[in-house]
KOLNU-487438 format. One record per residue: residue number from 0; residue in one letter; x, y, z of N, C-alpha, C in turn. Coordinates in steps of 0.001 Angstrom, whole numbers, plus 500000, padded with zeros to 6 digits. Layout:
REM KOLNU-487438
+-----+------+--------+--------+--------+--------+--------+--------+--------+--------+--------+
: seq : type :    npx :    npy :    npz :   capx :   capy :   capz :    cpx :    cpy :    cpz :
+-----+------+--------+--------+--------+--------+--------+--------+--------+--------+--------+
: NUM :    A :      X :      Y :      Z :      X :      Y :      Z :      X :      Y :      Z :
...
+-----+------+--------+--------+--------+--------+--------+--------+--------+--------+--------+
END
This chain:
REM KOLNU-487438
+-----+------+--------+--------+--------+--------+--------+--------+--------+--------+--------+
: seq : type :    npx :    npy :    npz :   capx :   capy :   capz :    cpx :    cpy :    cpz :
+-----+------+--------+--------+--------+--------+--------+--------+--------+--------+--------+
:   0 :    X : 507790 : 495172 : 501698 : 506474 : 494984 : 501093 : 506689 : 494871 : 499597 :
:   1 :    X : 506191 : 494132 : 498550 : 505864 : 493912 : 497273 : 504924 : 494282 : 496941 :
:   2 :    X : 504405 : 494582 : 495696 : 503851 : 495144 : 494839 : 502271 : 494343 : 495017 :
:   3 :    X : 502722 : 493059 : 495125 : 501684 : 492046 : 495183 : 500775 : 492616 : 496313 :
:   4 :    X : 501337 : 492883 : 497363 : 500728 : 493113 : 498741 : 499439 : 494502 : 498496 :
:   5 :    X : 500345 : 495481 : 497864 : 499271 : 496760 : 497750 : 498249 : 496300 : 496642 :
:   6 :    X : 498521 : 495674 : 495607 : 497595 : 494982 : 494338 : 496458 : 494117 : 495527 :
:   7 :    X : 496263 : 493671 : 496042 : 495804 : 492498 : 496978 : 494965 : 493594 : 497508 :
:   8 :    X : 495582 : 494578 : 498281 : 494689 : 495359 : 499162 : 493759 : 496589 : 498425 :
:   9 :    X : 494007 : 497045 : 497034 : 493251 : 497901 : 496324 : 492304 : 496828 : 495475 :
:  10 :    X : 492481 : 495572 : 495224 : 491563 : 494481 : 495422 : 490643 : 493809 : 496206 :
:  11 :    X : 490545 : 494008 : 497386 : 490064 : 493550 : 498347 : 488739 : 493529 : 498165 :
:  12 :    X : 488029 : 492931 : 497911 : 486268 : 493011 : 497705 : 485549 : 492736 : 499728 :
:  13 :    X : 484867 : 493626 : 500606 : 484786 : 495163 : 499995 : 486292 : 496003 : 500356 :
:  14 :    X : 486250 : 496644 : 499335 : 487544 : 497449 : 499590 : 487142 : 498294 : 501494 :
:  15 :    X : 488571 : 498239 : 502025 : 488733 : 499046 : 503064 : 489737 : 500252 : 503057 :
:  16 :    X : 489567 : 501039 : 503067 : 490272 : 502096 : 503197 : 491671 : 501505 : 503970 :
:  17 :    X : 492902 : 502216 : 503110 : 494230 : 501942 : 504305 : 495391 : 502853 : 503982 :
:  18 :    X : 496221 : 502716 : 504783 : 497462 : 503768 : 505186 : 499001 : 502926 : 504361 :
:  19 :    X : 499684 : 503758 : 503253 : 500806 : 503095 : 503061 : 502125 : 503648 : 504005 :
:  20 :    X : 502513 : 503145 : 505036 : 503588 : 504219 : 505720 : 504990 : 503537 : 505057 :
:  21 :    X : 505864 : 504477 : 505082 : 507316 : 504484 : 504361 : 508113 : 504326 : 505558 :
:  22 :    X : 509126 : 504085 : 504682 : 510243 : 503397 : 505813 : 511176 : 505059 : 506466 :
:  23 :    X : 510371 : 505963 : 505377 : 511057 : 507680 : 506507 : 510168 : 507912 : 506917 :
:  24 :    X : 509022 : 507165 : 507488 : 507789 : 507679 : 508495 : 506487 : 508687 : 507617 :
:  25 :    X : 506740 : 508945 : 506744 : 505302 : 509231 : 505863 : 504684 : 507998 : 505648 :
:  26 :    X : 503140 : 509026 : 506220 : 501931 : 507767 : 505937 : 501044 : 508653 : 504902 :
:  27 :    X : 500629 : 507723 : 503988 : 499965 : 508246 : 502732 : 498611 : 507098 : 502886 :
:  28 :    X : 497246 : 508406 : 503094 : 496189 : 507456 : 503302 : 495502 : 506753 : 501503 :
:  29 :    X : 494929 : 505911 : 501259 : 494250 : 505697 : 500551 : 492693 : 505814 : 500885 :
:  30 :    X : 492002 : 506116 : 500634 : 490559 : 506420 : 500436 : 489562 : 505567 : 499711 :
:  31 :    X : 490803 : 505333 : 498517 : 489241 : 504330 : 497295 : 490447 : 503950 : 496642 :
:  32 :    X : 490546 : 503055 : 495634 : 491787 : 502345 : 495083 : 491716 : 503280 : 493546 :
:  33 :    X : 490754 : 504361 : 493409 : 491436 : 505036 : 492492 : 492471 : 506398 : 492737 :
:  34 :    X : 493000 : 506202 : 494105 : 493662 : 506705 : 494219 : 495223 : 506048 : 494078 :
:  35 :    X : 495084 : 505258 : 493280 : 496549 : 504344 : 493486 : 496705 : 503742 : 492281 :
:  36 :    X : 497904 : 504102 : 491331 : 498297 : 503130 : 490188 : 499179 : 502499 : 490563 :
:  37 :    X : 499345 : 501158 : 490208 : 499927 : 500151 : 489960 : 501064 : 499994 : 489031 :
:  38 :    X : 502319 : 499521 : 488938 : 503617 : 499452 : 488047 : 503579 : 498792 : 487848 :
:  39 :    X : 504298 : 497747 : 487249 : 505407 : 497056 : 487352 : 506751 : 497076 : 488468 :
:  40 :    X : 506947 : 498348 : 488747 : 508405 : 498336 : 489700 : 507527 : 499517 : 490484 :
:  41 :    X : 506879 : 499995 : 490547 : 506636 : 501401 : 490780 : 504783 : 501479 : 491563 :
:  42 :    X : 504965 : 502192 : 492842 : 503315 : 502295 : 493193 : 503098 : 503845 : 493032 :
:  43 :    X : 502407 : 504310 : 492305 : 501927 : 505840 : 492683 : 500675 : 506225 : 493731 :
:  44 :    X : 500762 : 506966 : 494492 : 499530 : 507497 : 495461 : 499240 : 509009 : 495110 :
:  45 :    X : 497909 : 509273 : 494962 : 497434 : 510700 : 494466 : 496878 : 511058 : 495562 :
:  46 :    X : 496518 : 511848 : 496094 : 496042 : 512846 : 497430 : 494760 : 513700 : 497087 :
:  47 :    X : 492916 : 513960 : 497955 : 492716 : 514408 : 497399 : 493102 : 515939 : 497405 :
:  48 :    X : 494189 : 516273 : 497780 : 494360 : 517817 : 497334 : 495476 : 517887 : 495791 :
:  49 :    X : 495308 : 516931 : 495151 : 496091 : 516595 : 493917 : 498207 : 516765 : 493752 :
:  50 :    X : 498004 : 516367 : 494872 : 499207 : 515901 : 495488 : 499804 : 514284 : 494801 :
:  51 :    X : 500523 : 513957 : 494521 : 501131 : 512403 : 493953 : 502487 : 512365 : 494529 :
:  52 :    X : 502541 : 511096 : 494791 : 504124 : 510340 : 495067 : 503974 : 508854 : 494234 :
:  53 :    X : 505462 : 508824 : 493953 : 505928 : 507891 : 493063 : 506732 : 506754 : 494252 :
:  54 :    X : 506587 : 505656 : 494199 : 507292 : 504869 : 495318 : 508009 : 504034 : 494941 :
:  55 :    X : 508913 : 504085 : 495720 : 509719 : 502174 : 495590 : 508954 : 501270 : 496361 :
:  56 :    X : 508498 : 500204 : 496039 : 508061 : 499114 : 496844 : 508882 : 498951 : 497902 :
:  57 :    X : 510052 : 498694 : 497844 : 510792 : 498493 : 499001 : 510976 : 499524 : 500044 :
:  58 :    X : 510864 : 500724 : 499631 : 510317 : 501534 : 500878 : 508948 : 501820 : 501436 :
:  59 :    X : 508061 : 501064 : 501186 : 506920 : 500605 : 501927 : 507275 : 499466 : 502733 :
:  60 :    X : 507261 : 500084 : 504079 : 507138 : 499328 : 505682 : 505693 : 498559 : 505798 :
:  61 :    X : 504972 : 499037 : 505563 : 503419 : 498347 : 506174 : 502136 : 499036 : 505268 :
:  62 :    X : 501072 : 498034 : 505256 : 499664 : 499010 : 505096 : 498811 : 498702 : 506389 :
:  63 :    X : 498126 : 500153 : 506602 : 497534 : 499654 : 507793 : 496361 : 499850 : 507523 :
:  64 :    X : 495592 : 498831 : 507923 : 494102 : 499060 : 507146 : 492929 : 500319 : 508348 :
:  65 :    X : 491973 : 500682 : 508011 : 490614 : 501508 : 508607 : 490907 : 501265 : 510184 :
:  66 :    X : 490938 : 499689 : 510496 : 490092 : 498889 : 511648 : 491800 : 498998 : 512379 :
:  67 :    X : 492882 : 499819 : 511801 : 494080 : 499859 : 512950 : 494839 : 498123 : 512571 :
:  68 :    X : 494117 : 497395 : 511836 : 495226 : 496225 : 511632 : 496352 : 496565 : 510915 :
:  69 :    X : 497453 : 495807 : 510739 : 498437 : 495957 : 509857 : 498048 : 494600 : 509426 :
:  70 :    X : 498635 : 495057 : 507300 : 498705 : 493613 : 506449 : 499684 : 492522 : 507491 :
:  71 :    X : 499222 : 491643 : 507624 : 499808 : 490217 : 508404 : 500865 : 489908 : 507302 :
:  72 :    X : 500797 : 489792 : 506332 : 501824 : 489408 : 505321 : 503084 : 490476 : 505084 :
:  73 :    X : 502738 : 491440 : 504912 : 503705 : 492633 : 505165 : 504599 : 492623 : 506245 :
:  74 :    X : 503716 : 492301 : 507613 : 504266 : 492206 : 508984 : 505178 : 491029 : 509039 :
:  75 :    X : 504666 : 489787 : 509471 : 505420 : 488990 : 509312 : 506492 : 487837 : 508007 :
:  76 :    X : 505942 : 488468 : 506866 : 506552 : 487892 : 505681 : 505565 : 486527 : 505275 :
:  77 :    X : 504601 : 486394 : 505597 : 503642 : 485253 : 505452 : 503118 : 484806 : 503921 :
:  78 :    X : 502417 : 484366 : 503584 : 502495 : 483627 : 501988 : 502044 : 484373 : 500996 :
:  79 :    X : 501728 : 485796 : 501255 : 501432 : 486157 : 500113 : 503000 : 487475 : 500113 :
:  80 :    X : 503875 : 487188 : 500499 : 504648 : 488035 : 500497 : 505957 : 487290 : 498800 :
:  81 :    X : 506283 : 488208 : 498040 : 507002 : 487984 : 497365 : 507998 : 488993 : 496828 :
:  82 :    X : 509043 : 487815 : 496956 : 510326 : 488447 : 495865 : 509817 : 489416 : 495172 :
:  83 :    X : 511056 : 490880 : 494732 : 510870 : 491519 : 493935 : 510094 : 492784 : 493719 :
+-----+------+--------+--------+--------+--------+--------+--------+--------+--------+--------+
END
């Protein structure tokens, strides 16, 4: 997953709530997209019990949105997926 992918989904007009799971099996829910800063190289997720993790993009496996979908682009590498 890229950076682009989680930017896209804390964008989403209307936003949907979704799940970032890691490639060691932690799933970190999002709630509202102010729970999530944005890097350059780097995604942070805050918790509301004021909990934070710092991420590598590349260890994000998937987001899974409210409705049980997974990002299609994440999944299969489809056009909004990018380098980097």
């Amino acid at each position: 997953m890229d950076i682009a992918g989680v930017r896209a989904a804390l964008h989403a007009q209307p936003f949907t709530a979704f799940t970032i799971r890691l490639a060691d099996g932690r799933a970190l829910h999002v709630p509202h997209p102010d729970f999530v800063a944005v890097t350059p190289r780097r995604v942070i997720v805050g918790t509301i019990d004021d909990t934070w993790s710092v991420l590598e993009p590349l260890l994000i496996v998937s987001l899974e949105h409210a409705a049980g979908t997974q990002d299609a682009d994440a999944r299969d590498g489809g056009p909004g997926r990018m380098a980097g």
